[in-house]
Residue, then its C-alpha position, 0 to 999 in steps of 0.5 A: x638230642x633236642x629234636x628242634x636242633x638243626x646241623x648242617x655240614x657245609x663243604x669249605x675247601x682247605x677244611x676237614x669240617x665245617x658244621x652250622x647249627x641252630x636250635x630256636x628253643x634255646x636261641x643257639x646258633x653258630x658254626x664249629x670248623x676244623x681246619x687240620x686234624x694232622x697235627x692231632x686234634x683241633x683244639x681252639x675256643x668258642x667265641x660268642x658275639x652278635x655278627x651281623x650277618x651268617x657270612x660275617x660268623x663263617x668267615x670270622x670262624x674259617x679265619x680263627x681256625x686257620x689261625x690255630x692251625x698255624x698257631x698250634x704248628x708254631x707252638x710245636x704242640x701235637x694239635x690241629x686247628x679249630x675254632x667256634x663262634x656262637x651268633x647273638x648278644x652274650x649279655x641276652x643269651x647265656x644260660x645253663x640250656x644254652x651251653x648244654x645245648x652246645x655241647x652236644x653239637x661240639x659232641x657231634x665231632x666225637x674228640x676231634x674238636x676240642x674247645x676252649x674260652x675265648x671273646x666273651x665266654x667265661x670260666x663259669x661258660x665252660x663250667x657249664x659245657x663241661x657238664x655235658x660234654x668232656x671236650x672242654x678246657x679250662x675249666x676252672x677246677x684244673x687250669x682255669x682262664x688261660x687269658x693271663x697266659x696268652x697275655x704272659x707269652x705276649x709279654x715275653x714277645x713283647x720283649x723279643x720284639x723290643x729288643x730287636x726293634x730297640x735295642x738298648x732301650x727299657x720299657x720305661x723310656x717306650x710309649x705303648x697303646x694297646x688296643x682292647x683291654x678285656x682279659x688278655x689285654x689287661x694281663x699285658x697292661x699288667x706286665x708292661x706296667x709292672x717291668x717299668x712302663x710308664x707311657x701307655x694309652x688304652x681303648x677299648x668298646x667297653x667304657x667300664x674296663x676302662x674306667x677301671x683300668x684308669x682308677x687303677x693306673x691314673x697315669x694311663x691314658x685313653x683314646x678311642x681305637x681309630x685314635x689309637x692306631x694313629x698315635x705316635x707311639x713305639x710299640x702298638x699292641x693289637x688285643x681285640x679283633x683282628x684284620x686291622x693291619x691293612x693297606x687303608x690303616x698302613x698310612x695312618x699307622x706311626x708304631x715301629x713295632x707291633x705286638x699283640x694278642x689279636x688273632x688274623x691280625x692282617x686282613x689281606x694275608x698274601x699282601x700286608x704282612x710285605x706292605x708293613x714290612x717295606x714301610x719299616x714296621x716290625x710286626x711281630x706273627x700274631x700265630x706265634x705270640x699269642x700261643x700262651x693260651x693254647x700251651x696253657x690249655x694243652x697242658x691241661x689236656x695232658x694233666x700237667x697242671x705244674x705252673x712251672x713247667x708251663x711258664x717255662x714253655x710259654x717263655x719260649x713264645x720269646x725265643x722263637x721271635x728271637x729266632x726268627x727276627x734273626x734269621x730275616x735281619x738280612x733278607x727282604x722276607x717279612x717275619x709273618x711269610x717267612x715263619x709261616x712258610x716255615x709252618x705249612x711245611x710242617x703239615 
């Protein structure tokens, strides 16, 4: 251990464990929190981004591993909830001493958190972790980046909501805008296109992933994301941050469904998910549809690496939409309240 590495376990009520870490030598800072261990250990990814402030970083960190709590009890997988979030610029910081370095604090918890890729950590990222730790997956050698995954689970609930939302109609006569097009958002541009969409726009902070994508598909359109939201389009899929589904952007909003990958995609849990629902727009438990990645990196955890089996467990993310929008079609429950009640029950 580096003697200038500094922990500090902070008490945060409704969480087993919540851990601040610095160590100047190498810049690394951040927190690690376990929401629930109940279920079994706290799997969930390391995100790196340059927050503003530590409070920005800690309540950014408490919301996702709340959210894989939810997430891992939705997928029906033996795993509690945890996350990781590492404070700086990606593009500045990253090298070999800076991952080792963080695996020996995501040691400190001794298995009962497990991490895993997620914004802006990479393959070779998780190469390195795994070099000084073994509470690591997707890696490379085994099950890799489990992104295609998510965005392949967000595609099967893409469907799911469709066919409830609009029913008797195909991709290619809906109009899609999809928020964000790094790894998960890009996958599902990929699907959508693929099964026959063919009015979709994009936007994303990053202008060289989209000058990318439009290279590849000229016929998609591009907006910028507070443009995005507004547009008049069926189906809007949300694949960056979170908490842009409030009672400020509930007005501005003319999608009929919404389905992505983002995480915490309300930002006031109690009330937006009924706000959306009285005003008539579908939208599909981010905790539910976009668990591909978690059963992706979980099979890894239990050495099954048979693609098949896989694809057949994320294609059940559909089915449990379809359920669900069932089992709410004649009552006055949001989806989001209902299958999260259903959820806290099981802890």
């Amino acid at each position: 251990m580096e003697k200038d590495l500094t922990l500090h376990w902070l008490s945060v009520p409704g969480y087993e464990k919540v851990l601040y870490f610095k160590q100047p030598s190498v810049q690394l800072e951040g927190y690690i929190a376990i929401h629930s261990t109940q279920r079994g250990p706290a799997l969930g990814g390391t995100r790196f981004w340059p927050y503003s402030s530590q409070d920005d970083a800690l309540t950014d960190v408490l919301r996702l591993a709340q959210g894989m709590s939810y997430k891992a009890a939705g997928a029906e997988l033996p795993l509690g909830g945890g996350k990781a979030v590492l404070i700086g610029n990606p593009n500045l910081l990253k090298s070999p001493e800076y991952f080792h370095a963080y695996a020996q604090v995501i040691n400190q918890f001794k298995g009962s958190y497990i991490t895993a890729e997620d914004m802006n950590i990479n393959t070779e990222d998780i190469r390195l972790i795994a070099e000084k730790t073994t509470h690591v997956v997707g890696r490379s050698d085994k099950s890799g980046n489990p992104s295609p995954w998510t965005a392949l689970g967000v595609f099967y609930g893409v469907l799911a909501t469709l066919a409830f939302a609009f029913p008797h109609r195909d991709l290619s006569s809906l109009s899609f805008a999809i928020q964000g097009v790094g790894e998960t958002g890009f996958h599902l541009l990929q699907q959508l296109v693929e099964h026959g969409a063919k009015n979709i726009t994009i936007s994303d902070i990053n202008p060289e992933k989209v000058a990318r994508i439009q290279s590849r598909y000229p016929f998609i359109n591009v907006a910028d994301d507070h443009t995005l939201l507004s547009l008049p389009v069926d189906v809007l899929c949300p694949c960056a941050f979170g908490g842009i589904l409030n009672a400020h952007t509930l007005p501005t909003i003319q999608a009929k469904a919404i389905a992505g990958s983002a995480n915490n995609i309300f930002l006031d849990l109690e009330k937006d998910p009924q706000r959306f629902h009285e005003a008539g727009i579908l939208v599909a438990p981010d905790y539910i549809i976009n668990a591909g990645g978690l059963i992706n990196v979980f099979h890894e955890f239990n050495n099954d690496l048979d693609p098949k089996r896989l694809t057949v467990e994320v294609s059940k993310i559909g089915e449990r939409l379809s359920r669900l929008y069932q089992a709410i079609k004649k009552t006055e429950i949001n989806p989001f309240t209902y299958s999260l009640n259903q959820i806290i029950g099981t802890f």
